[in-house]
OpenMM code with the backbone's topology and positions (N, CA, C; nanometers):
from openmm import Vec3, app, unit

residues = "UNK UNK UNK UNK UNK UNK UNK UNK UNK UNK UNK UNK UNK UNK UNK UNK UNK UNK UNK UNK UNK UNK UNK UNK UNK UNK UNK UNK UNK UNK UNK UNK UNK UNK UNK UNK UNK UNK UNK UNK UNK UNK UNK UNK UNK UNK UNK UNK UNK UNK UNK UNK UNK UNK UNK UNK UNK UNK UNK UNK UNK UNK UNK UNK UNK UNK UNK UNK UNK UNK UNK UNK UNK UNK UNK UNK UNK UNK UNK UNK UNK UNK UNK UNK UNK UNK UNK UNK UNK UNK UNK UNK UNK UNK UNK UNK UNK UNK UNK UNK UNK UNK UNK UNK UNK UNK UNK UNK UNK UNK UNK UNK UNK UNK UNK UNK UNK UNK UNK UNK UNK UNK UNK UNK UNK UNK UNK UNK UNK UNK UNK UNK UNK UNK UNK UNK UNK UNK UNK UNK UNK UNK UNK UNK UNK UNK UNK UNK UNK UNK UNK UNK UNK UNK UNK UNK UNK UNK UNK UNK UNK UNK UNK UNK UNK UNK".split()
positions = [
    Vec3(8.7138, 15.6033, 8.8927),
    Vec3(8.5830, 15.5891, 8.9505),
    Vec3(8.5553, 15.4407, 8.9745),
    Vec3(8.4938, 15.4393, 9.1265),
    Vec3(8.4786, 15.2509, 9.1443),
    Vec3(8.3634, 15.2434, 9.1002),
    Vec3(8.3293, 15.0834, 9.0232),
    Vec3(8.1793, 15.0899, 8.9973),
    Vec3(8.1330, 14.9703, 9.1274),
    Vec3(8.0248, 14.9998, 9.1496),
    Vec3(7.9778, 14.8808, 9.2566),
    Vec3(7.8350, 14.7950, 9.2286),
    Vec3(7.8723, 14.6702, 9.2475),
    Vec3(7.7758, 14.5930, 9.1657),
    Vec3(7.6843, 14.5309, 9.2651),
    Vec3(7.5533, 14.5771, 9.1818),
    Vec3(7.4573, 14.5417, 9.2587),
    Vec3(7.3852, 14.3979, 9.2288),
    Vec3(7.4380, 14.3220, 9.1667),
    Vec3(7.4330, 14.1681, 9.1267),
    Vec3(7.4332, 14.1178, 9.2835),
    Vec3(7.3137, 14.0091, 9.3429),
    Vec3(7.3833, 13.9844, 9.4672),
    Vec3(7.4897, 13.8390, 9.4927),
    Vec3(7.5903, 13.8704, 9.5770),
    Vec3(7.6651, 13.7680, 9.5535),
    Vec3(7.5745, 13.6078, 9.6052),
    Vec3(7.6894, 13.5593, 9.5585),
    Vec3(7.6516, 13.3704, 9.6315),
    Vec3(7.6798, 13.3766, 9.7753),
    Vec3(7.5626, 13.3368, 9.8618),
    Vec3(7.5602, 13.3498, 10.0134),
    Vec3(7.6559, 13.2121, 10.0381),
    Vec3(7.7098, 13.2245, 10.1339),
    Vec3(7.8403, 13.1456, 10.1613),
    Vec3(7.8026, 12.9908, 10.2228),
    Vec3(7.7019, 12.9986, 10.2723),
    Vec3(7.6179, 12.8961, 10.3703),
    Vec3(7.5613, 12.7745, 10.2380),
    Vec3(7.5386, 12.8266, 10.0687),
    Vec3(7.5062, 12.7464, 9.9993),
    Vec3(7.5885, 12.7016, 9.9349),
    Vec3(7.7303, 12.6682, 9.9845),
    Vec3(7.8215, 12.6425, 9.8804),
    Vec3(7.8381, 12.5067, 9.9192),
    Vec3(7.8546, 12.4248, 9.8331),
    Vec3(7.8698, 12.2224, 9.8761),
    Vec3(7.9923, 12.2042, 9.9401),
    Vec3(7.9978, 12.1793, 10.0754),
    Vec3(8.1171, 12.0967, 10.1180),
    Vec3(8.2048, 12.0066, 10.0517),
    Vec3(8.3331, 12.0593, 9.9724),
    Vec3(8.3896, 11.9394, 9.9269),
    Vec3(8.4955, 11.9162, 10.0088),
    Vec3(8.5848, 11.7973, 9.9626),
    Vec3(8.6988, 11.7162, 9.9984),
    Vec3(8.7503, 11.5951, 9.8657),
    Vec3(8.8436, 11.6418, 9.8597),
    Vec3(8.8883, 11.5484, 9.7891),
    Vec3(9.0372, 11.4450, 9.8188),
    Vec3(9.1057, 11.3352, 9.7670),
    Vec3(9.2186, 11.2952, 9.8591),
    Vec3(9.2757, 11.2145, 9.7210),
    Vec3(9.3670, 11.1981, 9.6784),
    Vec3(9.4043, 11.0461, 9.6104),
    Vec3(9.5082, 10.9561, 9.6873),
    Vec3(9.4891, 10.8250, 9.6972),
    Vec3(9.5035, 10.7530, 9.8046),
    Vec3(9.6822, 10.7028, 9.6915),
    Vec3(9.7596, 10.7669, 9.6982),
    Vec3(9.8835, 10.7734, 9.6161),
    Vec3(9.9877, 10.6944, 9.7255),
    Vec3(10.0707, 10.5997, 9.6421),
    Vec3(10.1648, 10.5387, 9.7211),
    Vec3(10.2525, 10.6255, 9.7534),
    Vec3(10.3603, 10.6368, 9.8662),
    Vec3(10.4596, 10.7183, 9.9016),
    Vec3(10.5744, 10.7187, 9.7961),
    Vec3(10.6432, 10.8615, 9.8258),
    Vec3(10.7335, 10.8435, 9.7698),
    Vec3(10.8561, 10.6936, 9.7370),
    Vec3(10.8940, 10.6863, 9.8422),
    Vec3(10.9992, 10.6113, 9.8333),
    Vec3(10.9679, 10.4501, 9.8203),
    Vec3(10.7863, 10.3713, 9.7855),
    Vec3(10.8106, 10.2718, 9.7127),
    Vec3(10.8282, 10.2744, 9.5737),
    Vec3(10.8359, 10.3743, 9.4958),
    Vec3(10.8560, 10.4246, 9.3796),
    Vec3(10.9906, 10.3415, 9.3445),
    Vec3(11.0702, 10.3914, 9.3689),
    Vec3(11.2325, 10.3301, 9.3905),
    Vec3(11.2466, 10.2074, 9.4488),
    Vec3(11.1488, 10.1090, 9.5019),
    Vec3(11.1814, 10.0332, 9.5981),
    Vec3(11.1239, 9.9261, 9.4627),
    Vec3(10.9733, 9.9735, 9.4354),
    Vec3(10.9371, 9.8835, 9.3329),
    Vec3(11.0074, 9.8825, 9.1991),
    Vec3(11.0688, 9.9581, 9.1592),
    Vec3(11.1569, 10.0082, 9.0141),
    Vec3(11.2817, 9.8786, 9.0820),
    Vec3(11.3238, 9.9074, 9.2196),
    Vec3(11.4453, 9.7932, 9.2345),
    Vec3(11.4614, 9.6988, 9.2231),
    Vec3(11.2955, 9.6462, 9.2944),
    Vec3(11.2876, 9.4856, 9.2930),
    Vec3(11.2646, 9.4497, 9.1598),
    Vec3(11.1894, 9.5284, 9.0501),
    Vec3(11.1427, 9.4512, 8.9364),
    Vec3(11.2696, 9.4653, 8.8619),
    Vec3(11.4226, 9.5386, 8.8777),
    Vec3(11.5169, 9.5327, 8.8058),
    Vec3(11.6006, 9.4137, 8.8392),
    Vec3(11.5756, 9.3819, 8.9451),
    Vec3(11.6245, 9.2568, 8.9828),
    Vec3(11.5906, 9.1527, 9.0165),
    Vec3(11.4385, 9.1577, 8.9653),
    Vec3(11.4271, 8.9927, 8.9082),
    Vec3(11.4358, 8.9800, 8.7764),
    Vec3(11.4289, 9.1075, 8.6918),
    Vec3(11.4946, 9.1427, 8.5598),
    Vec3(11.6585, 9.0827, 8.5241),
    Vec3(11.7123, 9.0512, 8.6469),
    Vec3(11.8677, 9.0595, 8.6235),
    Vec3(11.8888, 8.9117, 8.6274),
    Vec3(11.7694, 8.8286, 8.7380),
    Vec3(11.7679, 8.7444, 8.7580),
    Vec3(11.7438, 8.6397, 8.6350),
    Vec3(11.6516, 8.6896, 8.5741),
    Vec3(11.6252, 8.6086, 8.4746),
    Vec3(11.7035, 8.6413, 8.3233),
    Vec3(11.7861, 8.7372, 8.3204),
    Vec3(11.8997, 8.7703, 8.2189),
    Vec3(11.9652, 8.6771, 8.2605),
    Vec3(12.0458, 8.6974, 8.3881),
    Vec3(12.1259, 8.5822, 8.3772),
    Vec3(12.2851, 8.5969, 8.3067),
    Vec3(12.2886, 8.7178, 8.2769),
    Vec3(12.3999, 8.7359, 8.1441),
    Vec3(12.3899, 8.6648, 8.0111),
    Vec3(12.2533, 8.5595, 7.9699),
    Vec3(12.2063, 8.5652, 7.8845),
    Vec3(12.2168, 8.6165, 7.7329),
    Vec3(12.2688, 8.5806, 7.6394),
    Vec3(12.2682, 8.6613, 7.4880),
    Vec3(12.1127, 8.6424, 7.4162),
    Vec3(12.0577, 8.7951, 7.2974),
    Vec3(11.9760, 8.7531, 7.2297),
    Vec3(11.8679, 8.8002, 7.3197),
    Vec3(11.7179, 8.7922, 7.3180),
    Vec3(11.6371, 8.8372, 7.3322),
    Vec3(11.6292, 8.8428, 7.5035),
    Vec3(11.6465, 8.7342, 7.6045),
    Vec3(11.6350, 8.6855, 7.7192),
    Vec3(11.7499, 8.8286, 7.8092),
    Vec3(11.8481, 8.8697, 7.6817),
    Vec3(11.9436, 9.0098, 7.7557),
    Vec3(11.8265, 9.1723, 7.7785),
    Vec3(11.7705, 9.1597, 7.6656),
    Vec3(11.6598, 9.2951, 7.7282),
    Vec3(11.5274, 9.2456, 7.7307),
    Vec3(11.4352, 9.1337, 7.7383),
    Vec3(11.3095, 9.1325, 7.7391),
    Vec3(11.2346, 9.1043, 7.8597),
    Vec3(11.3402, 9.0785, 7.9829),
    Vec3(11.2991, 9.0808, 8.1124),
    Vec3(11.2657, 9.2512, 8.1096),
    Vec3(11.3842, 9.3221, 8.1263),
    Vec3(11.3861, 9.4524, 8.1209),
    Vec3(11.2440, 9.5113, 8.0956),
    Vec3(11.2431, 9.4778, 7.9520),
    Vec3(11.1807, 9.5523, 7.8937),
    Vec3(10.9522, 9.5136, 7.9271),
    Vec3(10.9613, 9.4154, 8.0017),
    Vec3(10.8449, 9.3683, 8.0025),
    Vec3(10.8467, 9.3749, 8.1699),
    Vec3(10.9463, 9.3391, 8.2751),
    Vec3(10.9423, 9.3516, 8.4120),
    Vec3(10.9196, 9.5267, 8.4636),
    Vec3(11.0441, 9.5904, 8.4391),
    Vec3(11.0480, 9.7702, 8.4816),
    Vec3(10.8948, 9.8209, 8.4370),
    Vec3(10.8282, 9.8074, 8.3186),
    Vec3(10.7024, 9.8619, 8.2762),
    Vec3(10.6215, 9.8013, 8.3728),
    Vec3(10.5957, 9.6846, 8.3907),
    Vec3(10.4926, 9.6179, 8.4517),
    Vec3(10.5040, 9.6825, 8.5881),
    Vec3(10.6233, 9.6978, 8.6501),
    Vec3(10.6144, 9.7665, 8.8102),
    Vec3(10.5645, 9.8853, 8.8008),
    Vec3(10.5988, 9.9557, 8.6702),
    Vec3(10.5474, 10.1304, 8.6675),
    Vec3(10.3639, 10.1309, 8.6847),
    Vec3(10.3162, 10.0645, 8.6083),
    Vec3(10.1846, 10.0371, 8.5846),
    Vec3(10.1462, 9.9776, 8.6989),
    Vec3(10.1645, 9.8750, 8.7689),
    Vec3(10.1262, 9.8614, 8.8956),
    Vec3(10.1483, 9.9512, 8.9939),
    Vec3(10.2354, 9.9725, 9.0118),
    Vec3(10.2407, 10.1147, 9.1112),
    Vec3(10.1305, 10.2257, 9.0716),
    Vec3(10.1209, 10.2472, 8.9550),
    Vec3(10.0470, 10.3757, 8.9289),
    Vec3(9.8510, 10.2942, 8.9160),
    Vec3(9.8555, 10.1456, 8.8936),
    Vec3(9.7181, 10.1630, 8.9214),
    Vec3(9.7075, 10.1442, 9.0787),
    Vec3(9.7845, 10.1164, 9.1806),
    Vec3(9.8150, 10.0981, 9.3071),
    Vec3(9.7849, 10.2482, 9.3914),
    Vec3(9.8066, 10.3383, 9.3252),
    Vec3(9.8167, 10.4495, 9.3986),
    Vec3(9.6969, 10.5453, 9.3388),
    Vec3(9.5925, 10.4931, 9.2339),
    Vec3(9.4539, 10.5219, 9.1282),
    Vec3(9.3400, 10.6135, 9.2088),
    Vec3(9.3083, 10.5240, 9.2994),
    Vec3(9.2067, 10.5430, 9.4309),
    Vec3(9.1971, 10.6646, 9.4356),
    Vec3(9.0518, 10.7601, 9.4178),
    Vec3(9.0080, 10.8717, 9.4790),
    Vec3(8.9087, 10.8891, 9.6018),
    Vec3(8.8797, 10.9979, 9.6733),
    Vec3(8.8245, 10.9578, 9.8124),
    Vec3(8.7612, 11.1189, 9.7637),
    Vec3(8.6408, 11.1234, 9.8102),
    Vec3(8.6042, 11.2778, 9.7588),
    Vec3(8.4178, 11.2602, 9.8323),
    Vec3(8.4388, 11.3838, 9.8594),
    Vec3(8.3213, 11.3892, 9.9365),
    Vec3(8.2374, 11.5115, 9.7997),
    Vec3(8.1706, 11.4848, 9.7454),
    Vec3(8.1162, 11.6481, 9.6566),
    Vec3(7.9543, 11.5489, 9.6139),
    Vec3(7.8924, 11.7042, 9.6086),
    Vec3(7.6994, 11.6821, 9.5313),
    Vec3(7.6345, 11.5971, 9.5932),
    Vec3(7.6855, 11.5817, 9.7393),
    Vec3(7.5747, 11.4641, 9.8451),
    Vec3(7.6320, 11.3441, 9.8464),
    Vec3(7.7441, 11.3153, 9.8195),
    Vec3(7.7966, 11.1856, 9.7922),
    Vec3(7.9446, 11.1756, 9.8320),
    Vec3(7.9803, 11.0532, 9.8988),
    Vec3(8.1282, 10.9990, 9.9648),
    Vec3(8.1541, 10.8899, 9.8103),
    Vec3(8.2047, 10.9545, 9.7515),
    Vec3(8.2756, 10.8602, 9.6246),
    Vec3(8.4266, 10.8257, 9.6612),
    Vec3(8.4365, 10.7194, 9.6750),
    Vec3(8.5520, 10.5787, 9.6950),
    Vec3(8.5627, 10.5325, 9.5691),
    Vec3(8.6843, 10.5644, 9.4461),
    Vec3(8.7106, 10.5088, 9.3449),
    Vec3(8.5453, 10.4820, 9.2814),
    Vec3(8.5212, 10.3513, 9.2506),
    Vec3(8.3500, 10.3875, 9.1730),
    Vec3(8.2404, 10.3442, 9.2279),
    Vec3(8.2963, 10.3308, 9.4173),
    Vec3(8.1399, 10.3235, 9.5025),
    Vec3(8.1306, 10.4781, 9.5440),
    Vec3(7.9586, 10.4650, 9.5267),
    Vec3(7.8859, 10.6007, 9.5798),
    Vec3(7.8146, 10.5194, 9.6764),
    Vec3(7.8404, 10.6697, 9.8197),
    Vec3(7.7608, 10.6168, 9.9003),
    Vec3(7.6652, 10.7976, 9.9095),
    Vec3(7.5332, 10.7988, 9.8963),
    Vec3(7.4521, 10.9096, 9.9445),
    Vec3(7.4957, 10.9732, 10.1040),
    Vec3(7.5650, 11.0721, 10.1097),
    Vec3(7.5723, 11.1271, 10.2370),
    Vec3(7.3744, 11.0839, 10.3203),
    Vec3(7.2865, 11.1165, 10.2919),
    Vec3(7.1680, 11.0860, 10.3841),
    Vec3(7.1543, 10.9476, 10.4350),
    Vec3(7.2513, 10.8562, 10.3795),
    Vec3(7.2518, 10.7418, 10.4741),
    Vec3(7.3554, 10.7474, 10.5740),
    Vec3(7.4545, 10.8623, 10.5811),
    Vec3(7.5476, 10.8308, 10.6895),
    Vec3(7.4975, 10.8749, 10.8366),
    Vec3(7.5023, 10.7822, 10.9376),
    Vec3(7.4745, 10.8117, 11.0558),
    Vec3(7.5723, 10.8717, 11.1721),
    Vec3(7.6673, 10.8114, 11.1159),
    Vec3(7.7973, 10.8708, 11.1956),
    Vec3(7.9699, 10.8919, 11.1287),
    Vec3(8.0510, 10.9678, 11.1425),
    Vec3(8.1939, 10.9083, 11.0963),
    Vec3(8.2775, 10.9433, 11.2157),
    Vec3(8.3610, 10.8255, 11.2004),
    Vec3(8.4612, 10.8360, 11.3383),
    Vec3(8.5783, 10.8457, 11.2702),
    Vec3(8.6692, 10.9340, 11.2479),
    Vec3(8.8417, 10.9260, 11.2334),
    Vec3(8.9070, 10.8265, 11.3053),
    Vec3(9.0203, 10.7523, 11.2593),
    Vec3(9.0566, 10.6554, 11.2879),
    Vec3(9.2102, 10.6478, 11.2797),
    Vec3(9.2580, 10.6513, 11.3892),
    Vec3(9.4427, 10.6472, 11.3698),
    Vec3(9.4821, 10.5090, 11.3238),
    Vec3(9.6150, 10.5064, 11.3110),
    Vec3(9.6302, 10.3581, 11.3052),
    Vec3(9.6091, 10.2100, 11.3507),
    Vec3(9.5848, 10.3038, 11.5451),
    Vec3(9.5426, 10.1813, 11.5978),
    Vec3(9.3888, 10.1498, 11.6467),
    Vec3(9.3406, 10.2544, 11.6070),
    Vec3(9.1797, 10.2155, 11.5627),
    Vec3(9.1393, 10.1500, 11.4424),
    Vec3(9.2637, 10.1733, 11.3474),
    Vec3(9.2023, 10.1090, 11.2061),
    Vec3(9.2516, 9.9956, 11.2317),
    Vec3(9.3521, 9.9504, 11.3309),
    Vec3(9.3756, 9.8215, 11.3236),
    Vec3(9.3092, 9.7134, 11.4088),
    Vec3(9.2122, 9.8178, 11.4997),
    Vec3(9.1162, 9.7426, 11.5834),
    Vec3(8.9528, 9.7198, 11.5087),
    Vec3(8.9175, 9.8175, 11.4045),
    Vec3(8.7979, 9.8138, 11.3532),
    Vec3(8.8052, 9.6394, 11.2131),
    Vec3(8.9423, 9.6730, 11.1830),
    Vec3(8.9698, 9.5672, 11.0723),
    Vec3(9.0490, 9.4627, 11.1285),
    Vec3(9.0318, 9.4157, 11.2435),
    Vec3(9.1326, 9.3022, 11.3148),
    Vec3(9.0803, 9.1838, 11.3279),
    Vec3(9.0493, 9.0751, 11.4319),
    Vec3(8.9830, 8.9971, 11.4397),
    Vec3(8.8552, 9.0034, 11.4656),
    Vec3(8.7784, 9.0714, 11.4819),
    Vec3(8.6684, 9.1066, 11.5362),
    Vec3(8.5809, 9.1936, 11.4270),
    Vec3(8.6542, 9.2167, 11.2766),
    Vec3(8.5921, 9.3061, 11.1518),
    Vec3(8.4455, 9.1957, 11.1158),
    Vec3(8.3274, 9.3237, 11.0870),
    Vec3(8.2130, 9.2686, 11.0509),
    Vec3(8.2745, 9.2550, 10.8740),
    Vec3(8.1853, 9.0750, 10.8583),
    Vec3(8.2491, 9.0805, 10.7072),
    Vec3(8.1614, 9.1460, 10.6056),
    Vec3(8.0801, 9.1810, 10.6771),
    Vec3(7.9461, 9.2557, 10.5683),
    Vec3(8.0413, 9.3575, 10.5679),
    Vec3(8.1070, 9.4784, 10.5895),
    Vec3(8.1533, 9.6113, 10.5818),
    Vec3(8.2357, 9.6251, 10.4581),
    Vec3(8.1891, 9.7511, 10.4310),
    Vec3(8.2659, 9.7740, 10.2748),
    Vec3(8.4092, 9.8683, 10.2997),
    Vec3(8.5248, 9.7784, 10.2537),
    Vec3(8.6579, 9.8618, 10.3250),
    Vec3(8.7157, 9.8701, 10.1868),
    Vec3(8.8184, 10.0123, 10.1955),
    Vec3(8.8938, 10.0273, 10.1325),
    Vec3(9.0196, 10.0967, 10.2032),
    Vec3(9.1051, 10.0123, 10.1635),
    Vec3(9.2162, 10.0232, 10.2892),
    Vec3(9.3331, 10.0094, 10.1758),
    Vec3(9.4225, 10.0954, 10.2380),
    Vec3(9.6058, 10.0910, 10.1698),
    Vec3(9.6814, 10.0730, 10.2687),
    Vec3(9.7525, 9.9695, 10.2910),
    Vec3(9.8451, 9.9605, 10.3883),
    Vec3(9.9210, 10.0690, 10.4349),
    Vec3(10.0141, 10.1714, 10.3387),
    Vec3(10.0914, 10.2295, 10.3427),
    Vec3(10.0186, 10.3660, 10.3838),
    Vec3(9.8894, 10.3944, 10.4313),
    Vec3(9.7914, 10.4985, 10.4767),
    Vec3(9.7708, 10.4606, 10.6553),
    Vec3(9.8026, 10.5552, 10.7398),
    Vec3(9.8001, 10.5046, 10.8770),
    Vec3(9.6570, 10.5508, 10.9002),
    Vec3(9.6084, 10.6167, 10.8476),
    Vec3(9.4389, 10.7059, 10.8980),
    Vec3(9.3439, 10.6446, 10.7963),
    Vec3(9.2312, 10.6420, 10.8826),
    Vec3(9.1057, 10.6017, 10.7808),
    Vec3(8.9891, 10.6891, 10.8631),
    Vec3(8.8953, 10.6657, 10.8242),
    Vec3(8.7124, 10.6947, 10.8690),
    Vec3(8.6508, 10.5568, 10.8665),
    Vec3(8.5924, 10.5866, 10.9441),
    Vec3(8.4604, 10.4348, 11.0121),
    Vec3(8.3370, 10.5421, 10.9407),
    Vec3(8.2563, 10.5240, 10.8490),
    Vec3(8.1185, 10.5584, 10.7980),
    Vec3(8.0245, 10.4664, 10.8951),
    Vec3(7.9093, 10.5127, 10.9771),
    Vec3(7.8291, 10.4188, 11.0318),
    Vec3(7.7465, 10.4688, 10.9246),
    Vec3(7.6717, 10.3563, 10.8710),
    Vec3(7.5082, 10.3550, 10.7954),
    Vec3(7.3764, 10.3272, 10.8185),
    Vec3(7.2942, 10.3731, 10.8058),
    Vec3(7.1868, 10.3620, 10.8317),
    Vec3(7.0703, 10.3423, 10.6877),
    Vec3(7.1081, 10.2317, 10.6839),
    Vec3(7.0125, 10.2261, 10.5074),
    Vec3(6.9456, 10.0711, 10.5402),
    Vec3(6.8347, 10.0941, 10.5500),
    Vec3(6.7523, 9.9347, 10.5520),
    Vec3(6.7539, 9.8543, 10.4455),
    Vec3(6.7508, 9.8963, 10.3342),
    Vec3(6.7980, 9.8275, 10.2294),
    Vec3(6.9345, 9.7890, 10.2339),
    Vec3(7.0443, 9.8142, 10.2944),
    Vec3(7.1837, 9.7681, 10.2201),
    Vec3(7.2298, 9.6580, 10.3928),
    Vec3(7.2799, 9.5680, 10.3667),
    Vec3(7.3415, 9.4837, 10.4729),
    Vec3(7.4583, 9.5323, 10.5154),
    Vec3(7.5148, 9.6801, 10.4251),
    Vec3(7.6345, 9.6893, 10.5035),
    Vec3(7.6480, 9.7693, 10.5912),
    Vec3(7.7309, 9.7743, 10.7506),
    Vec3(7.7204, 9.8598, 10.8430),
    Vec3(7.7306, 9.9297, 10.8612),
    Vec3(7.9052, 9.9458, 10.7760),
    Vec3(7.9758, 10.0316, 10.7991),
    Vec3(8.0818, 10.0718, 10.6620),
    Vec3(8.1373, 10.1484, 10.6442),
    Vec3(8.2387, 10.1311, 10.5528),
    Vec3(8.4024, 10.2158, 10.5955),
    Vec3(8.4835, 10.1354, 10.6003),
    Vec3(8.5932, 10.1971, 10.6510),
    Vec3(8.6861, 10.2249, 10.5480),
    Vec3(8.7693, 10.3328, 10.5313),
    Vec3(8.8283, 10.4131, 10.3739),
    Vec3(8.9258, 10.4959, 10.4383),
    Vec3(9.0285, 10.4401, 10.3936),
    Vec3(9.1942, 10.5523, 10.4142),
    Vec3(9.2329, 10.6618, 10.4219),
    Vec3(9.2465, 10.6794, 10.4687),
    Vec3(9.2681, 10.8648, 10.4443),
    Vec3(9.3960, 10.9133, 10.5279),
    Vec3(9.4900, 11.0279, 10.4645),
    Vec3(9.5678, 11.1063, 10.4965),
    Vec3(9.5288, 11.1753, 10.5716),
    Vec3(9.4266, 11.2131, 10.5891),
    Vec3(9.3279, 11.3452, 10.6369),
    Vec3(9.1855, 11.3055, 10.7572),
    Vec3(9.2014, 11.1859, 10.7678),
    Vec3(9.1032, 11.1339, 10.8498),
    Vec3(8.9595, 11.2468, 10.9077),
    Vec3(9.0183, 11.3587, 11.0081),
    Vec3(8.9597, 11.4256, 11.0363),
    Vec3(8.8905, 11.5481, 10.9560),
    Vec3(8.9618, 11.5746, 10.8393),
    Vec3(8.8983, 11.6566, 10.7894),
    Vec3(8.8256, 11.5571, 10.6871),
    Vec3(8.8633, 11.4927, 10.6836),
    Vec3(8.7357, 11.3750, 10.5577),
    Vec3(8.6147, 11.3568, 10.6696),
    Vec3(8.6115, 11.3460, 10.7659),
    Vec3(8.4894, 11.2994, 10.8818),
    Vec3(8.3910, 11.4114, 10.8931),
    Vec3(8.4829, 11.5676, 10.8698),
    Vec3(8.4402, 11.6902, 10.9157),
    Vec3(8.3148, 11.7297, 10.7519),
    Vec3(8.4516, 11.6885, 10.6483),
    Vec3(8.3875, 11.7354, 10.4817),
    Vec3(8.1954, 11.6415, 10.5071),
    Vec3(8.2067, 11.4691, 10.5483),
    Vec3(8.1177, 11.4220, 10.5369),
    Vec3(7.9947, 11.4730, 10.6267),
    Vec3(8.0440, 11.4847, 10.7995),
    Vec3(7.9292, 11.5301, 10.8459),
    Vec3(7.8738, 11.6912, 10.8156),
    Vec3(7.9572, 11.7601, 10.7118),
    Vec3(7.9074, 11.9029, 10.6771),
    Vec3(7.8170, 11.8316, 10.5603),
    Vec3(7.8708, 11.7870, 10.4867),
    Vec3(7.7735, 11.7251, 10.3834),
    Vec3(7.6502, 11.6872, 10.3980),
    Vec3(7.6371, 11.5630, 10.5158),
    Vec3(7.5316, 11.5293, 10.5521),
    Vec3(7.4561, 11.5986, 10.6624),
    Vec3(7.5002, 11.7415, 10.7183),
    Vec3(7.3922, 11.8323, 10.7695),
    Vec3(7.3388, 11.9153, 10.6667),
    Vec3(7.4111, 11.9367, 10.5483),
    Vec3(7.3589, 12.0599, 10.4406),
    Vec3(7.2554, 11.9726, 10.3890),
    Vec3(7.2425, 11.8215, 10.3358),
    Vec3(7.1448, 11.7559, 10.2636),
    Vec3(7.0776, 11.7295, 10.3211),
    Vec3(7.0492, 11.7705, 10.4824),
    Vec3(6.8965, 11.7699, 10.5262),
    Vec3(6.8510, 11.8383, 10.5899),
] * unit.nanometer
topology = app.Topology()
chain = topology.addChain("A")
for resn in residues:
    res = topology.addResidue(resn, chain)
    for name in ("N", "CA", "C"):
        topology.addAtom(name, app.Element.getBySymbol(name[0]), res)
């Protein structure tokens, strides 16, 4: 026997637009940075006896792991009315516009001609970003431009965001 529940569900229209992204280095500088720090490790052994034989090693290889991994830290997340960039919040009700941005828009928005008031967060090794236009009389900044794998669906998560919060 089916039972059928008359609880009413969650209407679909109130559910928060999320997005989330972590702005993670690629695979293959993983190996690239592990190489170089083994060989300035080697460099400074030297063939060396006594402490100078493992304490490059042992203090260079760690230090690349840890940089790489706070290098690749960065979260990008659109959730609860808010575009959170690692630990800036920006209120979706100040965004006025977002434009997706290929590589060679991000390299025209941040080129010679970048406003220096704008709040950027940029990874080289990321070809896509979003242009945030703002509209906040209080804040001097214009715009904020932020990396993304996903450009278009980060533009899409924000302007759903900022039609549901008003």
């Amino acid at each position: 026997m089916a039972r059928v529940s008359t609880s009413p569900s969650p209407s679909p229209t109130t559910a928060t637009p999320t997005y989330t992204e972590r702005l993670r280095l690629p695979w293959w500088l993983w190996p690239t940075g592990l190489a170089v720090a083994a060989l300035l490790a080697v460099e400074v052994w030297m063939g060396a006896a006594g402490v100078r034989a493992w304490l490059p090693f042992a203090v260079l290889v760690p230090l690349a792991l840890a940089t790489m991994a706070w290098l690749g830290r960065v979260r990008v997340a659109v959730t609860d009315g808010e575009l959170r960039v690692d630990d800036a919040r920006l209120p979706v009700r100040f965004v006025t516009d977002v434009v997706p941005l290929d590589a060679d828009g991000r390299r025209e928005v941040l080129g010679v001609g970048a406003d220096p008031l704008a709040f950027v967060v940029q990874r080289p090794w990321i070809p896509g970003a979003v242009q945030v236009v703002l509209n906040d009389p209080d804040d001097p900044t214009p715009f904020w431009v932020v990396s993304s794998r996903r450009p278009v669906e980060l533009a899409e998560a924000l302007l759903a965001a900022r039609d549901a919060a008003r």
